[in-house]
C-alpha atoms as one frame of an Amber mdcrd trajectory, in Angstrom:
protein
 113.110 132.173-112.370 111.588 129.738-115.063 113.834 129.406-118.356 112.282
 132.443-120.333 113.841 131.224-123.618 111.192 128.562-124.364 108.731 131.647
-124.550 110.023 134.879-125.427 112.175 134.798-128.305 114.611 137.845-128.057
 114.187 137.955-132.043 110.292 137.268-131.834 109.138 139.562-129.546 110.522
 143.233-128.320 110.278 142.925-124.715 109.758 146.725-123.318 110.253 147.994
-119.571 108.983 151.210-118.547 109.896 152.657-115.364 107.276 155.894-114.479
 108.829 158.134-111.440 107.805 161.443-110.179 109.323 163.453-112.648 109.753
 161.092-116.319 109.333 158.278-117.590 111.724 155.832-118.775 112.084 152.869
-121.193 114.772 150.033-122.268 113.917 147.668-124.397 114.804 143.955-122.596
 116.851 141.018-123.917 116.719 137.330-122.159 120.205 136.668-120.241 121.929
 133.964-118.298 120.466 131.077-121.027 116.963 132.125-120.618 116.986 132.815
-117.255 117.272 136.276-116.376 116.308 139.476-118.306 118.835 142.112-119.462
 118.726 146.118-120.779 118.579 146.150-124.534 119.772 148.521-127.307 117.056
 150.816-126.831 116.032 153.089-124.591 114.174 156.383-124.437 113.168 158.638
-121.498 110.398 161.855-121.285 110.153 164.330-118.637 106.529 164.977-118.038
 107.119 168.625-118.189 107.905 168.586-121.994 104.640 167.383-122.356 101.960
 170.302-122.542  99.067 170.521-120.217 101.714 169.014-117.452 100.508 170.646
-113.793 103.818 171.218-112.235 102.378 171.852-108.999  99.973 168.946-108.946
  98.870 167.376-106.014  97.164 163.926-106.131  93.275 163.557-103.571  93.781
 163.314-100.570  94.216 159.473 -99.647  91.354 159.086 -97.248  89.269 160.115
-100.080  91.007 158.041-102.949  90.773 155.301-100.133  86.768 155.728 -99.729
  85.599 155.976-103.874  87.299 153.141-103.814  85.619 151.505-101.372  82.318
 152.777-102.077  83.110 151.218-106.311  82.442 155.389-107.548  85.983 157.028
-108.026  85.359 160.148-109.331  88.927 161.754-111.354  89.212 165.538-110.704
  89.843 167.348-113.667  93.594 167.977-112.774  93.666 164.121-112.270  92.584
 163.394-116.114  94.958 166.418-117.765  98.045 164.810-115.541  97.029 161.075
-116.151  97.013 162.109-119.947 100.352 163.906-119.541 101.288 160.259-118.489
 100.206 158.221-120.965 101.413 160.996-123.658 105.001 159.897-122.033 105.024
 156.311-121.974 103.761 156.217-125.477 106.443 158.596-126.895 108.776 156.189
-125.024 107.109 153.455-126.465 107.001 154.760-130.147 110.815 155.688-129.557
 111.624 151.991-128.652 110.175 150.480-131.540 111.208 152.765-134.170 114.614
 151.646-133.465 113.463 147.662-133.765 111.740 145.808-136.174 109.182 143.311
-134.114 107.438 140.942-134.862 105.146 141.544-131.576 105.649 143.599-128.795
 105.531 142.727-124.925 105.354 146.026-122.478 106.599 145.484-118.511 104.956
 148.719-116.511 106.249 149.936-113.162 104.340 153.543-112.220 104.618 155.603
-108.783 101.289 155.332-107.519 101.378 157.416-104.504 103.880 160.252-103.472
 106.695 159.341-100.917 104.950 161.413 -98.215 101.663 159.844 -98.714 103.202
 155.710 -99.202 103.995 155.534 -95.768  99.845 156.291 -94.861  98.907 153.437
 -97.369  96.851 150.521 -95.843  98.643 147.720 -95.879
């Protein structure tokens, strides 16, 4: 890994990670380790379930893959409406995660890291590679 030092500044910059799984989402804030060259968990962290947040669709079930695969392809994706009231259930969560992060820091900028489940565990292994 390049030295990190030279360009994020633990006490320039609050370096956030968020982690979004199948049920919450999760976020540490990150400190440089090892002189610069390797990251570490911070002080902060904060973590929402997406069923705390209302509108969540407990039962929901993402397109079918074939079809996600093909409006894709063809450059028109189309979101269902369950699609756009669970994506905002989403973004509600990493935000509150967010906000919770930097209420507990004083930055001078912010840097996020994102890391979101794309596709369910049944459906990854029928991805094209």
């Amino acid at each position: 890994m390049a030295n990190c030092k030279k360009d994020i500044a633990d006490d320039e910059f609050l370096l956030i990670g968020i982690d979004g799984g199948a049920t919450k989402l999760s976020g540490w804030s990150v400190k440089t380790a090892n002189h610069g060259t390797a990251f570490a968990l911070g002080n902060f962290h904060a973590t929402k379930s997406y069923n705390e947040i209302p509108g969540y669709i407990h039962n929901f079930q993402p397109v079918d893959l074939n079809r996600q695969i093909a409006e894709w392809e063809a450059g028109k994706i189309v979101p269902t409406t369950a699609e756009l009231v669970q994506s905002s259930c989403y973004i509600k969560a990493a935000s509150w995660c967010i906000e919770q992060i930097t209420n507990g820091a004083a930055p001078i900028g912010c840097l996020l890291e994102l890391a979101c489940q794309v596709l369910k565990p049944e459906t990854a292994a029928a991805s094209p590679s």
